[in-house]
C-alpha positions in Angstrom: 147.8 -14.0 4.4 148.1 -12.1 7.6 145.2 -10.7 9.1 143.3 -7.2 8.4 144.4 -5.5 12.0 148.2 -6.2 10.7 147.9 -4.0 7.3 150.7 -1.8 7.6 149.1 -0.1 4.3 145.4 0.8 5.6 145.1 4.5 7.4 142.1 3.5 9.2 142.8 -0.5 10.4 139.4 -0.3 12.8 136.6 -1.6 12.0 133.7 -1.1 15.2 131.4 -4.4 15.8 128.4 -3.2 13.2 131.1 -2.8 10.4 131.7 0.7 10.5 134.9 2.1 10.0 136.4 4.2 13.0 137.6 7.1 11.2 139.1 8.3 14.6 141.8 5.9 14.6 144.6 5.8 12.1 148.0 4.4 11.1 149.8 7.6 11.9 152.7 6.8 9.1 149.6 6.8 6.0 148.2 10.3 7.1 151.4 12.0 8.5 153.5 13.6 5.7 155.1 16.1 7.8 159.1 16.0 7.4 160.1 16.3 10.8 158.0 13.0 11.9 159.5 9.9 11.3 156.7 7.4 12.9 156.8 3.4 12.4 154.6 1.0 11.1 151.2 -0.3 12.9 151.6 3.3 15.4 148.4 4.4 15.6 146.7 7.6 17.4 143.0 8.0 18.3 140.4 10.9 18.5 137.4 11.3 19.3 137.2 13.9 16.9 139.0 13.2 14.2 141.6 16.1 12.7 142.2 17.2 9.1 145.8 17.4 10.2 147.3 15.0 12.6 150.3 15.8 12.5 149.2 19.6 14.1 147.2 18.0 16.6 150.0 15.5 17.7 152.6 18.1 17.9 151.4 21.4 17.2 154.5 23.6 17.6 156.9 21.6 15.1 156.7 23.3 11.9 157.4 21.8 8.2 161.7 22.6 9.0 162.0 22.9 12.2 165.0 22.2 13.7 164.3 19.2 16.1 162.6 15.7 14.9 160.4 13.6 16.4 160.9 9.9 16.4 158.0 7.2 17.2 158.6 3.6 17.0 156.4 0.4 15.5 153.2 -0.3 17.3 152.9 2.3 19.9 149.3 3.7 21.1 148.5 7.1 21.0 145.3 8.4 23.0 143.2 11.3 22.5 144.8 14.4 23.1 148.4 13.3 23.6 150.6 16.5 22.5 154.2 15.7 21.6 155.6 19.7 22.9 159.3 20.0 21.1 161.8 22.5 21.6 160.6 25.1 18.8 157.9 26.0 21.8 160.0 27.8 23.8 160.7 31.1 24.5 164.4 32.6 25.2 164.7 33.0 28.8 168.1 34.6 29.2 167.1 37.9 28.4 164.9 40.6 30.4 161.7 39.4 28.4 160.5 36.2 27.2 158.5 37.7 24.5 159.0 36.6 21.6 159.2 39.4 19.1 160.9 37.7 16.4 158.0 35.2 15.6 156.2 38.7 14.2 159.1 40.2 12.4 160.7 36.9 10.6 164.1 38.6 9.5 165.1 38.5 13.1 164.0 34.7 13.9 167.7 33.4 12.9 168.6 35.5 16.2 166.0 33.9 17.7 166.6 30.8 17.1 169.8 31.4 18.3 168.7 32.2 21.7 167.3 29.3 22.1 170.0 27.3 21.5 170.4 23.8 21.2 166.9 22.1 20.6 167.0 18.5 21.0 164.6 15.8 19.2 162.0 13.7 20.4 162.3 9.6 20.8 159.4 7.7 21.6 160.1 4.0 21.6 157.9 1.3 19.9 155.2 -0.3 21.8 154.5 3.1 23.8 151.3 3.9 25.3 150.5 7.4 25.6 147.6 7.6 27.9 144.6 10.2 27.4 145.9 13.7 27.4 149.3 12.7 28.4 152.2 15.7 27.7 155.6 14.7 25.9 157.7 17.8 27.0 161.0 18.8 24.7 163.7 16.4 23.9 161.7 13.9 26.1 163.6 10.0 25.4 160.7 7.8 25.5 162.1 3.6 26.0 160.8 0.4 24.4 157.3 -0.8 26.0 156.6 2.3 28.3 153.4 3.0 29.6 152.4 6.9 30.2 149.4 7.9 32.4 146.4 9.7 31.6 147.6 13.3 31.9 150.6 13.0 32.7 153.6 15.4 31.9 157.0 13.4 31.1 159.9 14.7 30.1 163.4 13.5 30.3 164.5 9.5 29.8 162.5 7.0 30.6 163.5 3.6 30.8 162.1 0.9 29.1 159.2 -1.1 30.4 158.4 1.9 32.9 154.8 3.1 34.1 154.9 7.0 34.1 152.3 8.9 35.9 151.7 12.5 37.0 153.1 16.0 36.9 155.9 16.0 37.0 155.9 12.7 35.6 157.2 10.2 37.9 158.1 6.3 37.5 155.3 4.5 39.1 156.7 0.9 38.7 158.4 -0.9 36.3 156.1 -3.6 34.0 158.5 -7.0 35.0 161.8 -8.0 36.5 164.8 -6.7 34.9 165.8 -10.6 33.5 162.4 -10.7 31.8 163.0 -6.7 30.3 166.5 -7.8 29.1 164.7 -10.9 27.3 161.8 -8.4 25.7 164.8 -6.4 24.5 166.9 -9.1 23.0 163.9 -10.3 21.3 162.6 -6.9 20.2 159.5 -8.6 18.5 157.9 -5.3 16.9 160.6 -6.0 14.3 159.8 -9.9 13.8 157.8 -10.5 10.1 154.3 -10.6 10.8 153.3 -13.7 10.7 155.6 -14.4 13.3 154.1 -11.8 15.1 150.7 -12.8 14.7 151.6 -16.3 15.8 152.9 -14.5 19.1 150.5 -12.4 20.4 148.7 -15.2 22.8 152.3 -15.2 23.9 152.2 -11.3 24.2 149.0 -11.0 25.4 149.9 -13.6 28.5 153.1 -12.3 29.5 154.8 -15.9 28.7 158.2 -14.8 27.9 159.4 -18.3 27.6 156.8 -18.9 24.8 157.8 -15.8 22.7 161.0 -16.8 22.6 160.3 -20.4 21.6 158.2 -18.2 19.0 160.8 -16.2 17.9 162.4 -16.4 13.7 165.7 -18.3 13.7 167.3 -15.0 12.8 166.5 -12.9 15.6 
């Protein structure tokens, strides 16, 4: 039997020290329905007040059909106020006015859309921290293990293991030597079974790569 903090299945997998359930932090894959978000297991997102909609508060311009996605991987950490901002945000800019007329008059927003052009999805990796308030700007690609500042305003591709801070965002540092990020990568334990994982997360939590990889299933 694995333990409670690793069930996949329950939307709100806090419980605070008294026994209350933290209502403000879910399992973003059991209360997000919306088809453009394709989120893994164990991903939660925190608030400290707690939306209807999650999905609207995460990323508030990508409606039901819009034409980019937005990708999050298993276990990644998602602070208050985080906003994922995709491509259906923008204006047209090659024109004399930005304004954007055909959001009010809907048989012209195939035009529209066509202004805009190419609008590219969103990756976010797994084990991503978004830090309070941090901005995910359009088409932003988001590696494995990345830690994102409080407030900060990334865009672009981040590689994985990086520390992101500021606006624009910028690459702090990376997290560990390149050797010990190629190791991470190769074992890629987000995807182990669980009670591998479970077994690990001293290893984890210490930073012993030579132990999670003695740790590791035969088949990984």
């Amino acid at each position: 039997m694995t333990s409670p903090f690793l069930d996949a299945s329950n939307p709100h997998p806090m419980r605070l020290p008294n026994g209350q359930i933290n209502t403000g932090l879910v399992h973003l894959n059991r209360v997000v329905t919306h088809p453009n978000l394709t989120i893994g297991d164990y991903t939660y997102a925190s608030a400290f007040d707690a939306p209807q909609d999650w999905a609207a508060r995460l990323a508030p311009y990508t409606y039901p059909g819009a034409p980019e996605r937005i990708r999050i991987g298993r276990f990644c950490q998602i602070a208050n106020g985080v906003q994922i901002i995709t491509g259906s945000a923008n204006h047209p800019m090659a024109g004399f006015s930005t304004y954007p007329f055909a959001i009010f008059d809907f048989a012209r927003l195939r035009d529209y859309v066509a202004q805009l052009g190419a609008i590219p999805d969103t990756e976010i990796g797994n084990d991503v921290w978004l830090g309070d308030g941090a901005t995910v700007l359009p088409g932003a690609r988001i590696g494995n293990g990345v830690i994102v500042g409080a407030r900060a305003v990334v865009g672009g591709e981040i590689p994985d293991y990086a520390i992101v801070v500021g606006n624009p965002g910028r690459i702090l540092r990376m997290r560990f030597a390149p050797d010990v990020i190629a190791r991470l990568l190769a074992l890629r334990w987000w995807d182990w079974p669980l009670d591998a994982i479970e077994r690990a997360t001293p290893a984890l939590a210490a930073s012993d790569i030579d132990a999670l990889e003695r740790l590791a299933p035969a088949s990984t």
